[in-house]
C-alpha positions in Angstrom: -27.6 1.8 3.8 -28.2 -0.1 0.9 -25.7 -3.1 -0.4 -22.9 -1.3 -2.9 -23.7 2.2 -1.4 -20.7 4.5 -1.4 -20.3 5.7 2.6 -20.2 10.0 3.0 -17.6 11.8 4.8 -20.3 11.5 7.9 -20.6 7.5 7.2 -19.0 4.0 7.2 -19.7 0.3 7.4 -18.9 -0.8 10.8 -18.7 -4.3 12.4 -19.4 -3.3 15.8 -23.6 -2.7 14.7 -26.0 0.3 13.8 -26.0 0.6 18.0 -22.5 1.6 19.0 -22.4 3.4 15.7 -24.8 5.7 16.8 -23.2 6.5 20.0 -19.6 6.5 19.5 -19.0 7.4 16.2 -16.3 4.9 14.3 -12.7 6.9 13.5 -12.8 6.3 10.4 -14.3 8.7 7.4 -14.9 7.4 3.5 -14.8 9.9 0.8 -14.9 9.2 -2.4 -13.2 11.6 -4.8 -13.8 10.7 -8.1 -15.2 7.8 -10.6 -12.6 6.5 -13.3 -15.5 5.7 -15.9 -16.3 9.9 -15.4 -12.5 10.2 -16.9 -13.4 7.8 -20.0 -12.0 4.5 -18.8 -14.0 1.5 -19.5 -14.2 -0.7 -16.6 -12.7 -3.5 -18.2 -9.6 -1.4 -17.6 -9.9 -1.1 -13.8 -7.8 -3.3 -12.9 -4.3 -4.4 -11.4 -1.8 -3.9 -12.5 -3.8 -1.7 -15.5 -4.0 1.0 -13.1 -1.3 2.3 -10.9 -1.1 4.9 -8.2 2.1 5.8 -7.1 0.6 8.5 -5.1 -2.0 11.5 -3.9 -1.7 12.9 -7.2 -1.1 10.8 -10.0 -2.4 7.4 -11.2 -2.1 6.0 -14.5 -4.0 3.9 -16.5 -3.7 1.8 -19.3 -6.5 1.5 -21.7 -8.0 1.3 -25.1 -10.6 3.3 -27.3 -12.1 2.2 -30.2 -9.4 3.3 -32.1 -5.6 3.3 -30.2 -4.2 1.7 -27.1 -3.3 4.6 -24.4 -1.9 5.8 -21.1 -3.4 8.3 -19.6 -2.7 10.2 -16.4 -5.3 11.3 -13.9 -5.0 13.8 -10.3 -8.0 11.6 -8.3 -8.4 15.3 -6.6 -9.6 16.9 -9.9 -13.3 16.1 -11.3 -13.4 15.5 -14.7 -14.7 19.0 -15.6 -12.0 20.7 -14.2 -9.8 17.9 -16.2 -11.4 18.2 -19.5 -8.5 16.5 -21.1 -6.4 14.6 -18.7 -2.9 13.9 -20.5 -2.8 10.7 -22.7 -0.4 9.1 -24.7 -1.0 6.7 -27.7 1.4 3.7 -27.3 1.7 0.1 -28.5 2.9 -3.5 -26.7 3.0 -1.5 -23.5 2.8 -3.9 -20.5 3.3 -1.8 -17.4 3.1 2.3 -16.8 4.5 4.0 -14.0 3.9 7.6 -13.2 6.9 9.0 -11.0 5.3 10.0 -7.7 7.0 13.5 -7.4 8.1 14.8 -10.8 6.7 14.7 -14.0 8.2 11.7 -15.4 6.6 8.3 -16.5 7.9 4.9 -16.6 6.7 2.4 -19.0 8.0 -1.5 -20.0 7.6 -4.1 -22.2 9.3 -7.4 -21.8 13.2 -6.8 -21.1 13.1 -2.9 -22.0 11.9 -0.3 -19.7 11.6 3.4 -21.2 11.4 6.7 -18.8 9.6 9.7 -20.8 9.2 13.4 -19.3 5.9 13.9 -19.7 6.1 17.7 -20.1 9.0 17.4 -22.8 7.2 14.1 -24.1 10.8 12.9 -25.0 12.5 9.8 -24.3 14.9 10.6 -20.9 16.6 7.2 -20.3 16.1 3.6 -21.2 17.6 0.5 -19.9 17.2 -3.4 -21.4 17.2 -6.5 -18.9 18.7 -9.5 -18.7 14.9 -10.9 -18.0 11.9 -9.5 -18.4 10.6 -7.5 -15.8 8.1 -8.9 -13.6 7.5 -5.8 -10.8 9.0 -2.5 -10.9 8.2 0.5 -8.5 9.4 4.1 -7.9 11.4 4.0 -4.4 11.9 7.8 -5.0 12.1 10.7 -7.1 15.1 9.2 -9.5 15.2 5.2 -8.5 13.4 2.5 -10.2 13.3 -1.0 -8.5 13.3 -3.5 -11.1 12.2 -6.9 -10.5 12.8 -9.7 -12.6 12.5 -14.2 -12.2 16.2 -14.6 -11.1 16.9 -10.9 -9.1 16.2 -7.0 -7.9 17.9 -4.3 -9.0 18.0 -0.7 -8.4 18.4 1.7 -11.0 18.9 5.0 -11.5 17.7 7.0 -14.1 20.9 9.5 -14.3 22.9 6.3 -14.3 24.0 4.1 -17.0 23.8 0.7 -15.4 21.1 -0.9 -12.7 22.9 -2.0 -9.8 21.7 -5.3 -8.8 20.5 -6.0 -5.0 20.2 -9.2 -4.4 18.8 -12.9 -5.7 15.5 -13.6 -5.7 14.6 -16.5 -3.2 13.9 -19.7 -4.7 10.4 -20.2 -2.7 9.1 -16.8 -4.7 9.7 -18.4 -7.9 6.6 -19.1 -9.9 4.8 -17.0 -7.6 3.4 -13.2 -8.8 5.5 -10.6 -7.4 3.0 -7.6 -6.1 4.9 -5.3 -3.8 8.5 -4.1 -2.7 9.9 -1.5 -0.4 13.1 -0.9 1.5 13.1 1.5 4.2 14.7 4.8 5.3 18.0 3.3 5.7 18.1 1.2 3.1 19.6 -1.1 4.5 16.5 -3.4 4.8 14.3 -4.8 1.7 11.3 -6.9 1.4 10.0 -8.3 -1.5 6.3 -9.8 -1.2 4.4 -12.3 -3.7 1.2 -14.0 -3.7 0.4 -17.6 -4.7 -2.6 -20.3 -5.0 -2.4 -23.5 -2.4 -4.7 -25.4 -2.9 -7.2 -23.0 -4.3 -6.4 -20.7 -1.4 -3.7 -17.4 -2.0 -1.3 -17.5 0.1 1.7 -14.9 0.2 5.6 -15.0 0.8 7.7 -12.0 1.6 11.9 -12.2 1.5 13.2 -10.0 3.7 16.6 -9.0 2.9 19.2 -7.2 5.2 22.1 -5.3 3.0 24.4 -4.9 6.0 24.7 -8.8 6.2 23.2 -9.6 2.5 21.2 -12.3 4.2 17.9 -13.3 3.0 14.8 -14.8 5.0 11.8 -15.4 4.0 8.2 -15.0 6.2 4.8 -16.1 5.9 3.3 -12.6 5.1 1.0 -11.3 2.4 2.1 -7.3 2.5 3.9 -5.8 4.8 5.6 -2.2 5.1 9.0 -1.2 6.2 8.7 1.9 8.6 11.2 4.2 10.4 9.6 4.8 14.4 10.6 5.7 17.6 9.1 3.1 19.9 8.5 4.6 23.0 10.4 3.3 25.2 13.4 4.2 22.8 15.6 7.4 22.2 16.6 6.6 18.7 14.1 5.2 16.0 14.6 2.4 14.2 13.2 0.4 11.2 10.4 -2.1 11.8 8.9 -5.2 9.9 5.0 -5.0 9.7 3.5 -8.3 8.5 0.1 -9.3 7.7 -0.7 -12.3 7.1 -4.2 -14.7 6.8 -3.4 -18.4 6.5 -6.7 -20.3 4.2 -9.7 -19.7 5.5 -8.6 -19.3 8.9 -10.8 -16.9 10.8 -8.2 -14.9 12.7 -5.1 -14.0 10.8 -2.2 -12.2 12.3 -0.3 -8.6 12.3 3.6 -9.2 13.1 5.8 -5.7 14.4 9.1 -6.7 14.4 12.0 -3.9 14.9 15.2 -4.5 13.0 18.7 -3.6 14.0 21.2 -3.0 14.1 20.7 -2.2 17.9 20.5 1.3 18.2 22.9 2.1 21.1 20.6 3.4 24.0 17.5 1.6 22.8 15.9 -1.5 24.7 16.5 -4.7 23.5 14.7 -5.2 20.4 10.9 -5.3 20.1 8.8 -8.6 18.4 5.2 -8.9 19.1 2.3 -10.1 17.3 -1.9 -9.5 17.1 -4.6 -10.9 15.9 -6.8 -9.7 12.7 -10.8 -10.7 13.1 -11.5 -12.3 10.1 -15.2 -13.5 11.0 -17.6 -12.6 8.7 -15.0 -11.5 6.0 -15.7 -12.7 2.3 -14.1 -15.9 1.0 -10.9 -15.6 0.0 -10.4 -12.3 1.7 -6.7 -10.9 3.0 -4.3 -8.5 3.5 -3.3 -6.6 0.1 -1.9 -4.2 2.2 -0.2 -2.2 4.9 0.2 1.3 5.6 1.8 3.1 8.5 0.2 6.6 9.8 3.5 7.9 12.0 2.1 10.9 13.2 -1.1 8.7 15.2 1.2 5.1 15.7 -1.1 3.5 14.1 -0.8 1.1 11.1 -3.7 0.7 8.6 -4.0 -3.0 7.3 -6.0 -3.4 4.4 -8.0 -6.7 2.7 -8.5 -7.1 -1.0 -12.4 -7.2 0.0 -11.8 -3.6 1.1 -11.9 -4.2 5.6 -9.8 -2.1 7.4 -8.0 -2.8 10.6 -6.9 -0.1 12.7 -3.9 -1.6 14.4 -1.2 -0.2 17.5 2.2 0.1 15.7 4.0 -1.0 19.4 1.7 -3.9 20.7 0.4 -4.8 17.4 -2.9 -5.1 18.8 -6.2 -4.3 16.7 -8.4 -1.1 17.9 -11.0 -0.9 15.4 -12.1 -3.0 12.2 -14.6 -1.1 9.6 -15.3 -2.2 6.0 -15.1 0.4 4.1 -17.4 -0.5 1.1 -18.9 -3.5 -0.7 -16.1 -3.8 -3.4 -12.6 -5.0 -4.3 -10.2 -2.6 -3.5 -6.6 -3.1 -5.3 -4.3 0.0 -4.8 -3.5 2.1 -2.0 -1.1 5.4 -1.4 -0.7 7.2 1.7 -1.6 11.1 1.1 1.0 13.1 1.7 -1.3 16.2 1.9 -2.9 14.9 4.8 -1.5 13.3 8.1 -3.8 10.6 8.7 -5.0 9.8 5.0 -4.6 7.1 2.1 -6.4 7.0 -1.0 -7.5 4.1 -2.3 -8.9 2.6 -6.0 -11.7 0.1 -6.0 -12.8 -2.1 -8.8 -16.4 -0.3 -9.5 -14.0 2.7 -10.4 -14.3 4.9 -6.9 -10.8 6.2 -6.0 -11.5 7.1 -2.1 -10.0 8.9 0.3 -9.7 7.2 3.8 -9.0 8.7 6.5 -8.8 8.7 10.3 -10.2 11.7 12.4 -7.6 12.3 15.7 -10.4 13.5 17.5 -12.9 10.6 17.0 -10.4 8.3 17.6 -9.4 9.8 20.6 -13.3 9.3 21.7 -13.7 5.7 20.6 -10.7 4.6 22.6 -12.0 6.5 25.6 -15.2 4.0 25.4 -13.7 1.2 23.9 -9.9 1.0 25.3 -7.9 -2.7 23.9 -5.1 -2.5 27.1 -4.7 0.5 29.7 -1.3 0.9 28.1 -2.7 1.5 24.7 -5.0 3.6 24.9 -3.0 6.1 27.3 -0.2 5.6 24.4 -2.2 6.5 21.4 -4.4 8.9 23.6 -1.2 10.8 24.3 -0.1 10.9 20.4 -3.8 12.0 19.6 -3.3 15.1 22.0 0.2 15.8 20.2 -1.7 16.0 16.9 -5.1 17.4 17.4 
């Protein structure tokens, strides 16, 4: 396949070799649904934080024409034929857009002031001035906005009047660019991640920050993801810390799993383990941009900026399959909640893919390529429950 080639739903780049390709197929399949220049965006546009995908079903971009400056929302799923005239809004001194990832609202900022509009209405539905202007923001559900700014995060909720702030934002992150939070189920545990140049190498930070103690830590980690799983040696699920992380130009960087508490009563003693990522071959510069858990497999997708993929066991944190996925920068990622054991994914060129991971293939490759005994009979068994 020739160098920039988009892979079919039958093909994908694999490091294992043309050879064990063709007799055990890889796992993973590569669609790609849709090209943004087909929807009228330049490519000067396609970029972070220009375009946003918060999830399946609606991205946003911002943009210009040769005659306003605009925001324009997109379904990935629907070609532009079917989408003759996506919804677009002509707006000025706009520096960040947000489409909400269940209802049909959109967030948008500039400086201190962030504006939500209902974009069926198209009227003004709440509003709210910083302190500071915002740096990161990010919908955490269907009516709460996380708001980051230099000094602190705060929550707010659209129905409400006032934010509530969170918590402080650790010195160490200060001067670095914010480019991801989440808290998980409970939310009781938060994790703020930013990315930073040492000596002309990015390195990333992430705080975590426990509410039940409002204690603060900060890890080595340049995205990570903030799960609810029932490990299997456990009755009750708990929360767990995955970390990526690629030090330099290190050739091997490292997955962390790291289950929080509090102890659940009944469960074991609280799991910490760590793997290895293969980083041979990889482009300069490459890392993790980011992780994504698929619960229904155990398995935890860990993607690079130079679009690799690692296929990684969510309770050894051990790697069972690397594939790059295509020849181009890929900068933002969304698990499909249409489909068990999909993400979608938006590249630089313009190509929003869908990736996903076939339960039955998978089940085959770990049958003829098997990381531990106790691995593969784990996943195996989670396979069978799925299939």
């Amino acid at each position: 396949m020739p160098k920039g080639a988009i892979p079919s739903r039958e093909q994908v780049y694999s490091e294992r070799g043309p050879q064990a390709m063709t007799e055990f197929a890889s796992p993973v399949r590569v669609e790609v649904l849709t090209q943004l220049q087909a929807h009228g965006i330049a490519p000067e546009y396609i970029t972070y934080p220009r375009v946003t995908l918060t999830s399946a079903s609606r991205l946003c971009v911002r943009h210009s024409d040769s005659s306003r400056h605009c925001l324009t929302l997109l379904d990935p799923h629907t070609s532009p034929k079917e989408d003759k005239a996506p919804p677009s809004w002509t707006l000025h001194q706009v520096q960040g857009a947000l489409a909400n990832p269940t209802c049909p609202l959109l967030a948008v900022r500039a400086r201190q002031l962030a504006q939500v509009y209902d974009v069926d209405q198209r009227s003004l539905k709440s509003q709210w001035e910083f302190s500071h202007p915002i740096e990161h923001w990010v919908w955490l559900d269907a009516g709460t906005l996380a708001v980051v700014t230099e000094e602190e995060v705060l929550h707010w909720t659209i129905q409400r009047t006032k934010p509530r702030r969170q918590f402080s934002r650790h010195e160490r992150l200060w001067g670095m660019e914010v480019v991801g939070y989440q808290q998980d189920a409970s939310c009781m545990w938060m994790a703020l991640s930013a990315l930073g140049l040492e000596q002309g190498q990015v390195v990333g930070l992430t705080q975590l920050y426990w509410r039940g103690g409002k204690l603060s830590q900060v890890i080595e980690a340049q995205a990570v993801a903030l799960p609810q799983h029932r490990f299997s040696r456990n009755p009750q699920p708990s929360a767990a810390l995955l970390a990526a992380v690629r030090k330099g130009k290190e050739r091997i960087g490292q997955f962390h799993v790291v289950e929080l508490g509090p102890h659940q009563p009944g469960n074991a003693a609280l799991l910490s383990t760590r793997g290895n990522l293969p980083f041979k071959g990889a482009r300069p510069g490459d890392f993790p941009s980011a992780v994504q858990f698929l619960p229904h497999l155990g398995v935890v997708a860990i993607l690079t900026k130079h679009a690799l993929l690692f296929l990684a066991d969510v309770e050894t944190a051990q790697v069972i399959h690397r594939v790059h996925l295509v020849w181009d920068i890929l900068f933002a990622t969304v698990l499909d909640d249409d489909k068990h054991h999909s993400l979608l994914g938006v590249c630089r060129s313009g190509k929003v893919l869908s990736i996903s991971v076939c339960p039955y293939t998978l089940c085959q490759y770990l049958a003829h390529h098997p990381a531990s005994l106790y691995l593969s009979q784990r996943v195996l068994q989670l396979v069978g429950q799925v299939s």
